[in-house]
N, C-alpha and C positions, 0 to 999 in steps of 0.2 A: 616385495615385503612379505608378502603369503606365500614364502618357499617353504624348501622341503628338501633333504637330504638327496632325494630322488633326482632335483636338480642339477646336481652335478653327475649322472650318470656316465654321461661322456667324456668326463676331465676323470673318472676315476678310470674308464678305460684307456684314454690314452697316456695317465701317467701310466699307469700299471705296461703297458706298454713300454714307453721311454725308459723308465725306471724299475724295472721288477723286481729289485731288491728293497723296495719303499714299501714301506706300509702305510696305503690309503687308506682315510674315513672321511667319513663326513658327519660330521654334529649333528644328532636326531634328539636331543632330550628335550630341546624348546621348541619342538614341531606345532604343538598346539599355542603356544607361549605369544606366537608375532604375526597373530590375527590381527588386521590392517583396525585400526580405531580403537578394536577390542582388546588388542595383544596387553602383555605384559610391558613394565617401561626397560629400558635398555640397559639399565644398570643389572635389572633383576635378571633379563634375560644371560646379560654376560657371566652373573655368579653362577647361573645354570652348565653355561659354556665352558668356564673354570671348571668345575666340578669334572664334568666328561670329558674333557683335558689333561688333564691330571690322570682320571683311571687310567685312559689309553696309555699313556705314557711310562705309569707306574707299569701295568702290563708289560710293555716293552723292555722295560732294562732288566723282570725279572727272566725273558729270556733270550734278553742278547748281551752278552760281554763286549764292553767300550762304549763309547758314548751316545748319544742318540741326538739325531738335528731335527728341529723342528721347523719346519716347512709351512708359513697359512696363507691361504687363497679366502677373500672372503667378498662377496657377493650383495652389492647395493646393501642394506641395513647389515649385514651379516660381516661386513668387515670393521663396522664401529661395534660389532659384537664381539669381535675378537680381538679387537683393541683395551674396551673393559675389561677381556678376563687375560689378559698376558700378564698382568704385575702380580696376581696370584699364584698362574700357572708357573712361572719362573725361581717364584717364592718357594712353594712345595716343593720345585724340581730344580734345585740349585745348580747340579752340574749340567742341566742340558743345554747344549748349543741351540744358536738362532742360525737358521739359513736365509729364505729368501721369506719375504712379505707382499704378496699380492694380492691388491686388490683392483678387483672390476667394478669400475661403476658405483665406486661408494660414494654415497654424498659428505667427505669429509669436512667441509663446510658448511653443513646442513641444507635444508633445500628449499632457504626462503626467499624468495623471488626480489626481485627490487621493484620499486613502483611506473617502472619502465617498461616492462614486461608482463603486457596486460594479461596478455595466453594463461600465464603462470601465478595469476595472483588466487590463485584459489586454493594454492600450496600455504597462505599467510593467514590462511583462518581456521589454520590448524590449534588454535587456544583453543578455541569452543569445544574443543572436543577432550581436554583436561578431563572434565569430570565423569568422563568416562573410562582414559583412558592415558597415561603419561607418555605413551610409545610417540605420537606424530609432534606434541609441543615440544618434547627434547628434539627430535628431526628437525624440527624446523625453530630450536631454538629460543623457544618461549618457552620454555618453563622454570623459570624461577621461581620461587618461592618468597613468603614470608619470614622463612626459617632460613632458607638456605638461597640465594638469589643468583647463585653462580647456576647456570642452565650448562648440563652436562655433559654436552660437546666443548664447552669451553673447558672445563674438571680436566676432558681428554686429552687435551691441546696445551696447559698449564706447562708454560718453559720448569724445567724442572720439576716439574712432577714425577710419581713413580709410573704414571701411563705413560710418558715422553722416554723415561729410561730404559723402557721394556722394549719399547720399540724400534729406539738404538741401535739395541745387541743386537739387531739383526744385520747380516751381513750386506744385504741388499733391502731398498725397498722399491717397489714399482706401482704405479698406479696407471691403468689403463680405464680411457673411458670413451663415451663415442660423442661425434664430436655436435652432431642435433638431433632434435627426434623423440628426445628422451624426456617422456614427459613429468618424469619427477626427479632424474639429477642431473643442474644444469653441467656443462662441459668444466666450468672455471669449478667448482665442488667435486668435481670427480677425476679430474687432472691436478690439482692444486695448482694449478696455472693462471692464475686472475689478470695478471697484465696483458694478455693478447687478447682480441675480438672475436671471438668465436662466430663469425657470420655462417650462413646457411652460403653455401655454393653456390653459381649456377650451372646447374652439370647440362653436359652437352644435349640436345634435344633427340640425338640419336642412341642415345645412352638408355637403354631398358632397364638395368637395375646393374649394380655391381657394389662392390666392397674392397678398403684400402685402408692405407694409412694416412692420416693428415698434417700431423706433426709429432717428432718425437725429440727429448730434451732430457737432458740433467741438468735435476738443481744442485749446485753445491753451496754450503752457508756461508755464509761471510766468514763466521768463528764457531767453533762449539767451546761453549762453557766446558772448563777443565775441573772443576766438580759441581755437579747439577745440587744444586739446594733443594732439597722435600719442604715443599712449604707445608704450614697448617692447617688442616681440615679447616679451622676457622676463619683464615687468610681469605677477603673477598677483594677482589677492585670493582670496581663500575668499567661495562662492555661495551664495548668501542667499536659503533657500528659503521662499514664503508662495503663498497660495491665492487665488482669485479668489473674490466675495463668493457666488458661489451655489455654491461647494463643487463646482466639475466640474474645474477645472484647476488642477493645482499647478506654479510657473514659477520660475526664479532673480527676483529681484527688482531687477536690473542690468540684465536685459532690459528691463523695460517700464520702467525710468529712463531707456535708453540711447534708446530707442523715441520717448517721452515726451516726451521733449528738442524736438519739434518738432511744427510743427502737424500734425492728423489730422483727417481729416472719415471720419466711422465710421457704415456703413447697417447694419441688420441686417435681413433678408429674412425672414418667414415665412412656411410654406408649410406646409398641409393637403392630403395624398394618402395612403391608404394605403399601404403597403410602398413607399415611393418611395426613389430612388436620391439623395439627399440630396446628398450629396458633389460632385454634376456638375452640379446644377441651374443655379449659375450659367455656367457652358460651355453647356447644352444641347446634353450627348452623347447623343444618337439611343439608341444602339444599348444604350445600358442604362436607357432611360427607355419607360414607358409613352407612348401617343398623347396623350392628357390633360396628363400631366407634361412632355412635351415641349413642347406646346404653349405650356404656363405659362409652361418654361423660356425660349421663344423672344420672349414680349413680355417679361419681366424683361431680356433681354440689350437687348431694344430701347429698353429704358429708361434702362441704363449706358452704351451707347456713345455718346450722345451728350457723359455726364459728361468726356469724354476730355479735350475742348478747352473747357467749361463755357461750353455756351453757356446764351444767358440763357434761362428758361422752362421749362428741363427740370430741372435742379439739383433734389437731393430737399430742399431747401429749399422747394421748392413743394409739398412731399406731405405730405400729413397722416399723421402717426404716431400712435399704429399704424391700420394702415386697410387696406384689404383692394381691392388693385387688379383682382382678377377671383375671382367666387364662382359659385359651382356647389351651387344647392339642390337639394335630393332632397326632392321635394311630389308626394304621392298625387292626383291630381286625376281627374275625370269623363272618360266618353269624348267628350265634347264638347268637351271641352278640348285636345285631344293632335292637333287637324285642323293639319295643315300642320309638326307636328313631330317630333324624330324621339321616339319610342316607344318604353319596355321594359313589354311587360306581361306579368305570372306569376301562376300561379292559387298563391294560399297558404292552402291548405284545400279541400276538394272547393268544386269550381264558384266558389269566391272568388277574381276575376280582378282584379288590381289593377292601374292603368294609372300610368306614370312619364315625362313627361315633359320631354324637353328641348330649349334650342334651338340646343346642338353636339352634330357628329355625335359627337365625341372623347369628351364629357361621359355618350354615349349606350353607346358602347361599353365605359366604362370602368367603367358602373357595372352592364352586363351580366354584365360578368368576373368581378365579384366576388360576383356570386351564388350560386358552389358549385355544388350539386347541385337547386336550387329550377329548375322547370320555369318557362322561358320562352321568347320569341318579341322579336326585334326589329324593328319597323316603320320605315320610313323615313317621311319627309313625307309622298308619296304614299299610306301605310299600304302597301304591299309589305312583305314578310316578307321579311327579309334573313339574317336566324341563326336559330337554333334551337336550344336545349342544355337541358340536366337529366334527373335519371334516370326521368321520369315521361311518354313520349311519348304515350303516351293523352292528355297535358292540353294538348298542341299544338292538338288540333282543339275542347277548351271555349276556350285563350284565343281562335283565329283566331274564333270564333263570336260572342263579346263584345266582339269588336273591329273587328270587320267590321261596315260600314252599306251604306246606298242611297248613294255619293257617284258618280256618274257621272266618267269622266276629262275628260267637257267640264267639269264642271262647276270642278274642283280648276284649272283652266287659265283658263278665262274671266275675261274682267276685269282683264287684266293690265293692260291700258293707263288704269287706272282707281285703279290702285293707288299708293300709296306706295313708295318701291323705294330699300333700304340695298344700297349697294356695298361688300365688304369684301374685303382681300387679308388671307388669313390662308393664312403661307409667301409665298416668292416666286413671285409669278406665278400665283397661285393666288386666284383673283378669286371670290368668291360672294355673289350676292344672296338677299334679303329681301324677301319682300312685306308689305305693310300695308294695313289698310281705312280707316284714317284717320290722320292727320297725330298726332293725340295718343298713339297707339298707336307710332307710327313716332320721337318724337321721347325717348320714353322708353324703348326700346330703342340706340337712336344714344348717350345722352347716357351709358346701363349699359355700354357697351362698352369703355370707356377707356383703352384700350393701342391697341387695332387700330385702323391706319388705314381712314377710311371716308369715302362718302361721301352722302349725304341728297336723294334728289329727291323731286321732285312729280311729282304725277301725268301732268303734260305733260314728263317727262321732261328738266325741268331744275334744275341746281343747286340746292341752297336753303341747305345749311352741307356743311361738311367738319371732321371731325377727325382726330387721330392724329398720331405722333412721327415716319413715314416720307414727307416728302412727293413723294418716288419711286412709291409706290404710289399716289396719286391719279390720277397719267398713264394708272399699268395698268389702272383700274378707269377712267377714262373711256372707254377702247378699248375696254374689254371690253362696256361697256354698248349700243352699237347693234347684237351678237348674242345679246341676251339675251334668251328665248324664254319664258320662264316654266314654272314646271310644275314645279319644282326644289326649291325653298326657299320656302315660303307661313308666314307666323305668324298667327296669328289673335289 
């Protein structure tokens, strides 16, 4: 809710990427405007969005000849912001085309809990705070009035209204959300999905953190009205309130009529991390995510932005639901095992050192973190000791003792030109290889990696396959590969 154009930093780089002939923004005029309590109410905010809308746009057709598609991505509060100012902005701008409509995470149904859903009942005493502020009772659908009694997510939702027509024209609409976790928009509100149970999983116990998809669907409507009637600003009914079938969101039911009225293509995102910042994952905000969860968050975004303009091969049509697009096992293994990887080892119990390997640094770090007060040691590749924490520093010098061997530095280096060798940009610009001792070893690492772009040589240091969603990054990573030295990244 307290975003900021900032937040989309990395959707403006990776379209700008995919699509370099687009002109990326992001709406900054209501920056100060959708301060959580304090903000502005969402009508007022959207006439602001309208406004900056329109200039950008006016801007654009005075210097481009032919038409101009409009493209919106909008983000939890931010896409019922852009839902209010479409029937203006199309007003002004008569011949512009509609492309694609995505939104993340929007609470299209607002985000008032049902009385089953204890966790969540604190989202339902969003009235009290009216008199301060109309932004959370429209969210959560109490704010009617004496004057006007229709609460303004319904307004939105109105079959036939001029916000249902605007939204129409769009050639696609999609709504991606995730699927728990989220502690202000339930799964049925931000899939427009209410008939299925959105249960919590039980992920496997050896499962450290990872990220997927859980199910993906198109709605298609029964009928569309073949002319939408504009009712009267004065036109009210009485709101028809029901529950989504797994008991987490209770909604008007004119909303998801008015919603329903047109096609929807609906993802729902799953994601295993502890204490994760749920709400942002599809943005992939930094600054309130783990290294791990960021990480996740940034191939998930790399996997929506191509949805914008559907191109063929990415569409979650091609993805198996539910399925798990990057997993992170947590497996006790021998110190024979941990050569060339990065390593958490802790003694748990006098002189019981136990070794954890893995083969991201992020995966390595993150599962350091959460080890409390348990005395450990983190080894890189190399086995160099890079951290150290817990309340037990006597056990620093058993685990470096059980974990330490004979490997000489010639040795961990040699060979490089002998080896198999994965190229990955993981981040921009951020090039890391992989060593391998044999092609079968190499080929089922490449094939696990499934989001990042990469790229597969031989040992004579040429091509053999390439995969991944960015093919911008294969340029970087064949640059990068004639200063690549070894000694860095080895898997055994």
């Amino acid at each position: 809710m307290a975003g900021s154009a900032a937040d989309f930093r990395l959707w403006e780089n990776r379209l700008a990427v995919h699509y370099p002939d687009w002109r990326v923004r992001s709406l900054a005029s209501y920056k100060q405007r959708v301060v959580p309590i304090l903000g502005d109410g969402l009508d007022e905010v959207a006439a602001l969005a309208e406004k900056e809308i329109v200039e950008i746009l006016c801007d654009m057709q005075s210097e481009y000849a032919g038409p101009v598609t409009l493209h919106c991505i909008g983000h939890s509060m931010g896409g019922l912001i852009l839902r209010g100012a479409l029937p203006g902005v199309f007003e002004q701008v008569p011949d512009l085309l509609a492309g694609t409509f995505l939104s993340l995470s929007v609470p299209h149904l607002g985000v008032q809990a049902s009385w089953g859903d204890k966790k969540a009942m604190w989202r339902n005493l969003s009235k009290l705070t009216a008199f301060i502020s109309p932004q959370l009772p429209q969210l959560a659908v109490q704010d009617g009035t004496s004057k006007d009694s229709t609460p303004y997510l319904v307004k939105l939702a109105k079959e036939g209204s001029l916000y249902i027509r605007a939204l129409r024209r769009f050639r696609r609409r999609i709504c991606v959300t995730m699927l728990n976790g989220d502690i202000v928009i339930p799964a049925a509100s931000g899939s427009l999905w209410t008939d299925r149970k959105w249960d919590k999983p039980a992920w496997p116990a050896s499962l450290l953190a990872g990220w997927g998809f859980e199910a993906y669907s198109v709605h298609e409507p029964d009928s569309v009205p073949e002319s939408p009637r504009c009712p009267s600003v004065h036109e009210e009914e009485d709101v028809v309130w029901t529950t989504s079938a797994d008991g987490a969101c209770s909604f008007p039911k004119q909303i998801e009529q008015g919603l329903l009225s047109m096609e929807w293509e609906r993802l729902v995102v799953r994601l295993h991390i502890p204490k994760a910042t749920v709400h942002v994952f599809t943005i992939a905000k930094a600054q309130e995510q783990s290294v791990l969860e960021h990480l996740f968050s940034c191939e998930c975004v790399e996997v929506l932005v191509p949805m914008l303009a559907g191109r063929k091969g990415v569409d979650p049509t091609n993805i198996n639901c539910p399925s798990w697009a990057h997993e992170v096992a947590l497996e006790r293994s021998p110190r024979e095992h941990c050569y060339g990887k990065w390593t958490v080892a802790l003694e748990d119990g006098v002189g019981n050192v136990k070794f954890y390997p893995f083969f991201l640094e992020q995966a390595a770090h993150f599962h350091f973190d959460r080890l409390g007060a348990k005395s450990r040691i983190l080894f890189d590749p190399l086995r160099v000791a890079i951290r150290y924490e817990g309340a037990n520093q006597a056990s620093w010098a058993t685990i470096r003792r059980a974990f330490e061997h004979q490997v000489s530095q010639a040795s961990l280096s040699s060979g490089i030109d002998e080896k198999w060798l994965i190229g990955s940009e993981e981040g921009i610009g951020n090039v890391k290889f992989y060593m391998f001792q044999t092609s079968e070893e190499a080929y089922v690492v490449f094939n696990r990696m499934f989001v990042t772009s990469r790229i597969l040589f031989n040992p004579e240091r040429q091509e053999v396959a390439r995969k991944g969603w960015n093919p911008c990054a294969f340029l970087t990573i064949s640059k990068a590969l004639p200063s690549f030295e070894g000694g860095t990244y080895l898997a055994s």
